[in-house]
C-alpha positions as CSV (number, residue, x, y, z in Angstrom):
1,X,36.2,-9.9,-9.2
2,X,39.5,-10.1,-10.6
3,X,41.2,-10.9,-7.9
4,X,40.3,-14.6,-8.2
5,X,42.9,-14.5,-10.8
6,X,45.8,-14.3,-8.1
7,X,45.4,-18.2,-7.6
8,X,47.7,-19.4,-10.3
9,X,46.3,-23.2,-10.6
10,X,42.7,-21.1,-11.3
11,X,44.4,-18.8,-13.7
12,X,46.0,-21.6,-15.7
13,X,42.4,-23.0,-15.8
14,X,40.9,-20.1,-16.9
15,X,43.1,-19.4,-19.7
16,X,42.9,-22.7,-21.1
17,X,38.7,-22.6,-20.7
18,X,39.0,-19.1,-23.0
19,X,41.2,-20.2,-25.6
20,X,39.4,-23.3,-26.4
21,X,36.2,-21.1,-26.6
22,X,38.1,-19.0,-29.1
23,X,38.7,-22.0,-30.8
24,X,35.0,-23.4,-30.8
25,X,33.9,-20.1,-32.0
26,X,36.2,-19.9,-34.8
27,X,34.7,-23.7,-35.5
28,X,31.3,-22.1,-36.1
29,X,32.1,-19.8,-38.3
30,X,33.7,-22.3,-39.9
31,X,31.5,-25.0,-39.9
32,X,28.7,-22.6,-41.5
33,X,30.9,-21.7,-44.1
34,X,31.9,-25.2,-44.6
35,X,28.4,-26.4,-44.7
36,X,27.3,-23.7,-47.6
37,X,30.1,-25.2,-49.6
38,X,28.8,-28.4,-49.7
39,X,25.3,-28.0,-49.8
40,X,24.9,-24.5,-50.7
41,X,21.0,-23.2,-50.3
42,X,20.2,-26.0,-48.1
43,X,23.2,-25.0,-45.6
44,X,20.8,-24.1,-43.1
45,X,19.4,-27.3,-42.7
46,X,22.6,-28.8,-42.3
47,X,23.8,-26.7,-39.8
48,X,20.2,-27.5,-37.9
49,X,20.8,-31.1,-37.9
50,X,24.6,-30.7,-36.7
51,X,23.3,-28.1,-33.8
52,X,20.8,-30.9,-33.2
53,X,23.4,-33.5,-33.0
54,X,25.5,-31.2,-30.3
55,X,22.9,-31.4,-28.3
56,X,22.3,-35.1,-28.6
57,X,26.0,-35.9,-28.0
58,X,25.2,-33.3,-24.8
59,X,22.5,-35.4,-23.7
60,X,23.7,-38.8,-23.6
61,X,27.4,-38.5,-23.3
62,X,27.8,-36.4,-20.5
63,X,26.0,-39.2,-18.0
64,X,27.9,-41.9,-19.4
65,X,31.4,-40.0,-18.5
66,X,29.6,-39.1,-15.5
67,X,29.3,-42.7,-14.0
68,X,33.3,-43.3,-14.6
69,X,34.6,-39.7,-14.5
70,X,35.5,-39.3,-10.7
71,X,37.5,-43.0,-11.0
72,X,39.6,-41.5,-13.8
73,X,42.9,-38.8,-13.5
74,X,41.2,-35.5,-13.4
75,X,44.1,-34.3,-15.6
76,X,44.5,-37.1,-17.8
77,X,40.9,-36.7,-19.0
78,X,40.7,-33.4,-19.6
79,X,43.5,-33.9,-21.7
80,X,42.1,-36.1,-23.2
81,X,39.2,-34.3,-24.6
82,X,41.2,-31.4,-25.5
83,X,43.3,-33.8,-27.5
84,X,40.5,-35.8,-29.2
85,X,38.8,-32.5,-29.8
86,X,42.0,-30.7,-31.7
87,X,42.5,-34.2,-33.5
88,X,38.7,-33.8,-34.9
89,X,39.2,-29.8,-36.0
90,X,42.2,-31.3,-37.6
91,X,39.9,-33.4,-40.3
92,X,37.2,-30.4,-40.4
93,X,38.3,-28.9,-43.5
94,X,38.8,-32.3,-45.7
95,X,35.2,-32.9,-45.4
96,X,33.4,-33.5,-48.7
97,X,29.9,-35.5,-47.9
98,X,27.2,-34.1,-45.4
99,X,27.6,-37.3,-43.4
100,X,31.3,-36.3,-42.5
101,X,30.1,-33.5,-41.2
102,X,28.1,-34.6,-38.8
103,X,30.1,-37.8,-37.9
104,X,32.8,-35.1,-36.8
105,X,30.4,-32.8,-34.7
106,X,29.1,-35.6,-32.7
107,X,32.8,-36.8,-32.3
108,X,33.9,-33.3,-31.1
109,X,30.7,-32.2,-29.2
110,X,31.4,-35.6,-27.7
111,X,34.7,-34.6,-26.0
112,X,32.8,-31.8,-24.7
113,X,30.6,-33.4,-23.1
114,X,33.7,-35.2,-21.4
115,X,35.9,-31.7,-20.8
116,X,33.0,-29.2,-19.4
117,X,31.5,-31.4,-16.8
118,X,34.9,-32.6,-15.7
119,X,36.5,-29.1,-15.9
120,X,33.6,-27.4,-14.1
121,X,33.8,-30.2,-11.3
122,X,37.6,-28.9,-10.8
123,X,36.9,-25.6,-9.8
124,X,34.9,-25.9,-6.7
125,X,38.4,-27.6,-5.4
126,X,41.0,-25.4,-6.7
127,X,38.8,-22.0,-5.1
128,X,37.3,-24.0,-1.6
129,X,36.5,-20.4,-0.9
130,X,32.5,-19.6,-1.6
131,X,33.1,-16.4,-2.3
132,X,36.2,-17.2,-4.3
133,X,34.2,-19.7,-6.1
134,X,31.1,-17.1,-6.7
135,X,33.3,-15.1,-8.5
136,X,35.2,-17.4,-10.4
137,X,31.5,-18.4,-11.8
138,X,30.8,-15.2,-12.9
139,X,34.4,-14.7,-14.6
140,X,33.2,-18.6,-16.4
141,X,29.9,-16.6,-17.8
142,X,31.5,-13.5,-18.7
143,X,34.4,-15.7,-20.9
144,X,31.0,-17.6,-22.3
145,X,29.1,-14.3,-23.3
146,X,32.8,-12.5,-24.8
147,X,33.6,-14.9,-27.1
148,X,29.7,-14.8,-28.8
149,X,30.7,-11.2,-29.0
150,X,34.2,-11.2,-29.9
151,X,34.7,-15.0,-31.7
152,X,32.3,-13.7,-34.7
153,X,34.7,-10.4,-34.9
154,X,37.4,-12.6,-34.6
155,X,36.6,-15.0,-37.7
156,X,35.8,-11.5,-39.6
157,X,39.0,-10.2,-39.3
158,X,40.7,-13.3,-40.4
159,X,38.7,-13.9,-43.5
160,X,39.8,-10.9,-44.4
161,X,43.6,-12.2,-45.2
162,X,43.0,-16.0,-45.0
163,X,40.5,-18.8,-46.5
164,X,37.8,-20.2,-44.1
165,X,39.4,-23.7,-43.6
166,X,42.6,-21.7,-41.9
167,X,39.9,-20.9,-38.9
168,X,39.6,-24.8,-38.0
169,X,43.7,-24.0,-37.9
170,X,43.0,-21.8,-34.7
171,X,40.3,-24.5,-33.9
172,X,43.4,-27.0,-32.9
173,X,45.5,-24.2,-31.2
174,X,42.9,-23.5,-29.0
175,X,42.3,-26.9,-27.9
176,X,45.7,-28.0,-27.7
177,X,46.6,-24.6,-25.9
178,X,43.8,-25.6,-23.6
179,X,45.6,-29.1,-22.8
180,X,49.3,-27.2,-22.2
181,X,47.7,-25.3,-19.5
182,X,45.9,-28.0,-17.9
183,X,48.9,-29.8,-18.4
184,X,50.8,-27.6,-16.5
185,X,48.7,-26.6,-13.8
186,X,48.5,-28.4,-10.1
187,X,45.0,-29.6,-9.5
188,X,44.3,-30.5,-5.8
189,X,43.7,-34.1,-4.8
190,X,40.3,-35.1,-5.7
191,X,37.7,-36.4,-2.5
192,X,37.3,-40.3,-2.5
193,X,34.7,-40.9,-5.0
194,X,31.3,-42.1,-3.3
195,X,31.0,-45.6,-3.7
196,X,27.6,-46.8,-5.8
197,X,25.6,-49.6,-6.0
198,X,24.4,-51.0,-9.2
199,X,25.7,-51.8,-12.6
200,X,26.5,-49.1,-15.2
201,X,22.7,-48.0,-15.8
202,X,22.8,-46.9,-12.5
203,X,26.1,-45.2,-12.2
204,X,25.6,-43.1,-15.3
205,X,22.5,-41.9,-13.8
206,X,23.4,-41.0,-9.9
207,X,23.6,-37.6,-10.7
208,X,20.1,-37.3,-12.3
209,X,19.2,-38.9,-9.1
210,X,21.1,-36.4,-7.3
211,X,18.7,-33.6,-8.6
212,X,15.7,-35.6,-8.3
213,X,16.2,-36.4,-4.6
214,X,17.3,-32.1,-3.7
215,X,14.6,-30.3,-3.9
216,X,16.4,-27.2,-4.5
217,X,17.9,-29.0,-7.5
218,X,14.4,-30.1,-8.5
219,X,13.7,-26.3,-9.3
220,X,17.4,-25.8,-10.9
221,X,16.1,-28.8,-13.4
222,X,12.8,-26.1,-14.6
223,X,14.9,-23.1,-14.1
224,X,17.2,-24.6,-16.6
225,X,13.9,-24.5,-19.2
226,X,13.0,-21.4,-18.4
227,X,16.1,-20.2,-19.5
228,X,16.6,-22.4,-22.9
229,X,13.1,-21.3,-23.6
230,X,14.4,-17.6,-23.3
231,X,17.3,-18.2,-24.9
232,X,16.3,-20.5,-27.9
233,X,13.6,-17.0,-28.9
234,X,16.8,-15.4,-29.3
235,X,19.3,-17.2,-31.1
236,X,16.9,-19.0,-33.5
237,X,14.4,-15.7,-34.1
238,X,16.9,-13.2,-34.3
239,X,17.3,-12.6,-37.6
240,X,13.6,-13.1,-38.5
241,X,12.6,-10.0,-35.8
242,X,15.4,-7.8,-37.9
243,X,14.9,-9.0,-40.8
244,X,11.2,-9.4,-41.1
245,X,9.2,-8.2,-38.6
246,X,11.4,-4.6,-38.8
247,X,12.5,-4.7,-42.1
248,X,16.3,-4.2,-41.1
249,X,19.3,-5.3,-42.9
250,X,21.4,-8.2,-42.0
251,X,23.8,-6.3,-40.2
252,X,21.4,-5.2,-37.6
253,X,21.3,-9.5,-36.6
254,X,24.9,-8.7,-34.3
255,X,23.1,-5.5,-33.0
256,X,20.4,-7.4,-31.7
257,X,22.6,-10.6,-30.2
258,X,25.2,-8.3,-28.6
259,X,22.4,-6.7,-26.8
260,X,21.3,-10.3,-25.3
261,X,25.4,-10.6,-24.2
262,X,26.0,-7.6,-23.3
263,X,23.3,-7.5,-20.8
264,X,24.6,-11.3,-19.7
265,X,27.9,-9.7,-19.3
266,X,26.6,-7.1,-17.4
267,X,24.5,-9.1,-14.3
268,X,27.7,-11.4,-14.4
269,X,29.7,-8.3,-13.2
270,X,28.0,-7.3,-10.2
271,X,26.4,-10.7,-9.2
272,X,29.5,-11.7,-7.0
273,X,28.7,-8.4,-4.7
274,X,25.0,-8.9,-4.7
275,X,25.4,-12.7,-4.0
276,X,27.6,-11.1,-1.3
277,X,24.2,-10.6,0.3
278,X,21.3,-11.9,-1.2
279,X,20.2,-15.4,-1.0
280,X,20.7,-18.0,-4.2
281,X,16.9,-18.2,-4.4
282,X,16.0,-15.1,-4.5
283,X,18.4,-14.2,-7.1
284,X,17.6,-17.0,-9.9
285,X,13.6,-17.4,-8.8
286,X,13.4,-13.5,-9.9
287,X,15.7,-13.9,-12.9
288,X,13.5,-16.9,-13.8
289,X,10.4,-15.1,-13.1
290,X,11.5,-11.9,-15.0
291,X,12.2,-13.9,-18.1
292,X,8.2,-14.5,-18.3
293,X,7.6,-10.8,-17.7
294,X,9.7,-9.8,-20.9
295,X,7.9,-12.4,-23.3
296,X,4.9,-9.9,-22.8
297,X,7.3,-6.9,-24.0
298,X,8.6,-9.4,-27.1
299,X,4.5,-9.9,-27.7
300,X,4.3,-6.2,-27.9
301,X,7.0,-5.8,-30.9
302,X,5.5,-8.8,-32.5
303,X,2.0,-7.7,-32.4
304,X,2.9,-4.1,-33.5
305,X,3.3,-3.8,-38.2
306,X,5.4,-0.5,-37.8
307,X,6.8,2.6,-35.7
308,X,10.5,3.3,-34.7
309,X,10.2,2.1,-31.1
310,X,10.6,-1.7,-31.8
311,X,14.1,-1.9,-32.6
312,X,14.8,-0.2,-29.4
313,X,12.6,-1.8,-27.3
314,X,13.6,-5.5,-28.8
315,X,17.6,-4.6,-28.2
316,X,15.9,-3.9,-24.4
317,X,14.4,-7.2,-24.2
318,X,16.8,-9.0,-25.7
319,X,19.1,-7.1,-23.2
320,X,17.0,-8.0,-20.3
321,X,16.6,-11.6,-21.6
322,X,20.7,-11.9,-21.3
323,X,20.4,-10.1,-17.6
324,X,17.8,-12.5,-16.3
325,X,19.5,-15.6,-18.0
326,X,23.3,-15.0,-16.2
327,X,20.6,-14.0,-12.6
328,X,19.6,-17.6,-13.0
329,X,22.6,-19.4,-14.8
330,X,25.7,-18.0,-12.7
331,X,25.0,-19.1,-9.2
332,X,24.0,-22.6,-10.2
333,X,27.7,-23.7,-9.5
334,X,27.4,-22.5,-5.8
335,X,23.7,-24.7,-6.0
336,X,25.2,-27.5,-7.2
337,X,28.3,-27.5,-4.9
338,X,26.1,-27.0,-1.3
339,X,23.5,-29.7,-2.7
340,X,25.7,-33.2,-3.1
341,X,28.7,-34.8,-1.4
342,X,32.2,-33.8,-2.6
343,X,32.9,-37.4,-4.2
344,X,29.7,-36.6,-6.3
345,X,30.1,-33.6,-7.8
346,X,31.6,-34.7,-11.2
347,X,28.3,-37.1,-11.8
348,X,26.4,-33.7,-10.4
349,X,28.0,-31.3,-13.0
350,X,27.8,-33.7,-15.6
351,X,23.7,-34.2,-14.8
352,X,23.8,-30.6,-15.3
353,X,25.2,-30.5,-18.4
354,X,23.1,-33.1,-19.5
355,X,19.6,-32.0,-18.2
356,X,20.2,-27.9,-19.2
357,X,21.2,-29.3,-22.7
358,X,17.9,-31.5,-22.9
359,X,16.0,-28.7,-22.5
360,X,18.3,-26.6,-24.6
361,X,17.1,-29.7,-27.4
362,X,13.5,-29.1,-26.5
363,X,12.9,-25.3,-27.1
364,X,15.4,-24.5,-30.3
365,X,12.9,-27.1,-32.3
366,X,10.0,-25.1,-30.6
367,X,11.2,-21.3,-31.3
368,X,11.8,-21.8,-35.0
369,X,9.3,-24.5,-36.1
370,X,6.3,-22.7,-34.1
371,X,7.7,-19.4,-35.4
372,X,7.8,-21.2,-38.9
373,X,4.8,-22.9,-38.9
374,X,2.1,-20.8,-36.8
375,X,4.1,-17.5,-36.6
376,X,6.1,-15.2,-34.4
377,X,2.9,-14.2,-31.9
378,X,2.0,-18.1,-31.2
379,X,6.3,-18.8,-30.3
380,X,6.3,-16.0,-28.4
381,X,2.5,-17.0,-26.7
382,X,4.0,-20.7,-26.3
383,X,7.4,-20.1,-25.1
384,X,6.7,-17.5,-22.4
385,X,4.0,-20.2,-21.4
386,X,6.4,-22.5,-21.2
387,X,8.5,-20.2,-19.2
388,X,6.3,-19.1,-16.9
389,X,5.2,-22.4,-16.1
390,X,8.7,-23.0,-14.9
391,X,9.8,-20.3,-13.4
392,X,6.4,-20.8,-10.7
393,X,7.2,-24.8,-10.7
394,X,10.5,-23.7,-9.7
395,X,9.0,-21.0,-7.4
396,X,7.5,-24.2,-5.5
397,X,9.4,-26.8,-5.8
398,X,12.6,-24.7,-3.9
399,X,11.8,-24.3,-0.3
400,X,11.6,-20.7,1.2
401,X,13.3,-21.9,4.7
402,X,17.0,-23.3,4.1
403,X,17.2,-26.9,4.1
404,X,20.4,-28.2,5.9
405,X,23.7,-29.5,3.5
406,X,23.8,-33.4,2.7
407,X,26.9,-35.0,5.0
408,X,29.5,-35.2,2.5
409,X,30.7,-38.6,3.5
410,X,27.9,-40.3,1.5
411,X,27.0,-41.9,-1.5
412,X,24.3,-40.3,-4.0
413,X,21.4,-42.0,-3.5
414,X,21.7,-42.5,0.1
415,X,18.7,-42.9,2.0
416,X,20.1,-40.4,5.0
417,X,21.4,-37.9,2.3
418,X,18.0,-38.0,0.6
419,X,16.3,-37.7,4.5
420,X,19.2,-34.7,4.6
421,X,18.2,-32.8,1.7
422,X,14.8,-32.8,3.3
423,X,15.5,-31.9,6.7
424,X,14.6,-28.2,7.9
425,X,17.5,-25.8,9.3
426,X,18.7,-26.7,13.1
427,X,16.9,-29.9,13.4
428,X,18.9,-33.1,14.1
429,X,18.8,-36.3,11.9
430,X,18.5,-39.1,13.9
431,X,22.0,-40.5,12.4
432,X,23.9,-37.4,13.9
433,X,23.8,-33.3,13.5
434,X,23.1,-31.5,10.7
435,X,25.1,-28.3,10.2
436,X,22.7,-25.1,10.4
437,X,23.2,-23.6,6.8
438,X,21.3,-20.0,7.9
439,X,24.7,-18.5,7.6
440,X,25.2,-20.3,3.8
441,X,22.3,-19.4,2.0
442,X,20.7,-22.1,-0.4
């Protein structure tokens, strides 16, 4: 898998996407810190409200830069957002008031929202090579799941010799690391944007429209809940299963989410070889469907008051829970690339981003105030509903027979791509030939 590596543009590119995720997790630590300063016992709500915000800025920014981004310089805007963000980790620590706070998250989860999309549309150009590309996703998801692990350790170590507001100091060396290297790397000429009808309304939302009219997008749209719901019973309930439901201390909370990487880590290591040979569908629409499975092991620890198997068997789920996530989340680049023109894939990604972070905004409200509220048994009843419902919507949704690529010469929203999405494998459209994509599997 490391091989990918050898292509120095994708190098350069990887580098800069790992420093400035060192730099964002230092910027959590921080931030948390930061936020018990000013507002002491009510920190956590604070830090609620700004995760809350991330995911708004998510949600509705990433569209917007969607419907201009592929009319724009590749590098200039990711450059752009790499420079805005350093500029906003810059003002972090001279915060005083709440409302600063959360002015300057929205402002820097805001230049995210302009730099992933963009930055993940890149990458399908500077690796052409699927198998190149497969593993370059699974080097992207094992960078995401170290730095969870490592960031926190990180921040640690450095607290240990410096003051808190010195992390947003690595904060803005990450990010303007990040814009050297993209800086200084060649990116290939970008396809001729697909031209689009409509005002501004419509242009931020082609991509949306792209997974609406893909069927095999449809069910990457509930796959992407399936996961959140997973995912949002970890991070949020975490430290209520140690520290309640087991009676553990505190430092038993990094046991139990460094099970939920580590087993992320560990799918994202072999998936390029088993991609190698087993269909996309297969892979996520099990990964998807083994997420439900586990919430009936999480019911099991919830439902039991004592015995010295349920920290085990919850470091198991929460390990299978990271396995089944990466199954489902990894390949969705290689989904994403077969399923829209070239000239679309920024507005694509950027739907993506948008759409997996809506649901992302859905279920951590869910997991904590149903946990809160009504208690550990009914989150765990109503998320693995939730997820289960998915994964089979998604089970039905994605055709078992491959359906042939779109023609990569039209717009989004065009009524023979839409008629291509829906065409079976080796039949003809009556506008010209449609490629047989049995050897590419959906």
């Amino acid at each position: 898998m490391l091989a990918v590596l050898r292509h120095r543009a994708y190098l350069r590119l990887f580098t800069a996407q790992v420093v400035a995720l060192v730099g964002t997790g230092l910027a959590t630590v921080a931030l948390a810190l930061l936020a018990y300063d000013i507002a002491g016992a009510d920190a956590g709500s604070v830090l609620g409200t700004a995760l809350a915000i991330k995911m708004v800025a998510y949600v509705v920014i990433a569209p917007a830069v969607g419907a201009v981004a592929d009319r724009l310089p590749r590098r200039a805007l990711l450059v752009t957002a790499d420079l805005v963000r350093a500029g906003v980790a810059v003002f972090l620590p001279f915060v005083g008031e709440v409302w600063q706070v959360y002015v300057l998250v929205f402002l820097l989860q805001s230049a995210s929202a302009v730099f992933t999309p963009a930055f993940q549309a890149v990458v399908p150009d500077v690796l052409p090579d699927e198998r190149e590309y497969t593993r370059a996703l699974s080097m992207s998801r094992l960078a995401y799941d170290l730095e969870s692990l490592l960031s926190p350790a990180l921040a640690a170590a450095l607290l240990s010799v410096i003051t808190y507001n010195w992390l947003f100091t690595g904060t803005v060396l990450g990010f303007l690391c990040s814009a050297a290297l993209v800086v200084a790397t060649a990116l290939p000429e970008r396809a001729t944007p697909a031209s689009r009808a409509g005002g501004v309304y419509a242009r931020a939302t082609a991509g949306i429209r792209c997974f609406l009219g893909a069927p095999r997008l449809r069910a990457l749209l509930v796959l992407n809940l399936a996961v959140a719901a997973a995912g949002a019973m970890v991070t949020v309930n975490s430290v209520v299963y140690v520290r309640d439901v087991l009676g553990l201390s505190a430092g038993a909370v990094p046991l139990a989410l460094g099970a939920y990487g580590a087993g992320s880590m560990a799918v994202a290591l072999v998936l390029p070889r088993v991609l190698d040979k087993v269909p996309d569908r297969a892979v996520m629409l099990s990964g998807a469907l083994s997420l439900a499975v586990l919430f009936a092991g999480l019911g099991a620890v919830t439902a039991a008051r004592d015995g010295g198997w349920r920290l085990p068997v919850l470091l198991v789920v929460w390990a299978a829970f990271g396995a089944a996530s990466s199954a489902v989340l990894t390949p969705t680049g290689r989904l994403i690339r077969r399923s829209v023109p070239t000239g679309e894939r920024t507005a694509a990604f950027a739907a993506q981003f948008s759409l997996s972070h809506a649901c992302w905004l859905l279920t951590y409200p869910l997991a904590g105030w149903l946990g809160a509220a009504a208690g550990l048994d009914r989150a765990v009843l109503a998320l693995g509903s939730l997820t289960l419902g998915a994964a089979l919507l998604a089970v039905r949704l994605w055709p078992a027979r491959p359906t042939a690529p779109v023609h990569t010469d039209l717009p989004g929203g065009h009524p023979r791509l839409i008629r291509a999405l829906r065409v079976p494998t080796g039949r003809r459209h009556s506008h010209g030939p449609l490629t047989d994509e049995s050897h590419a599997r959906p």
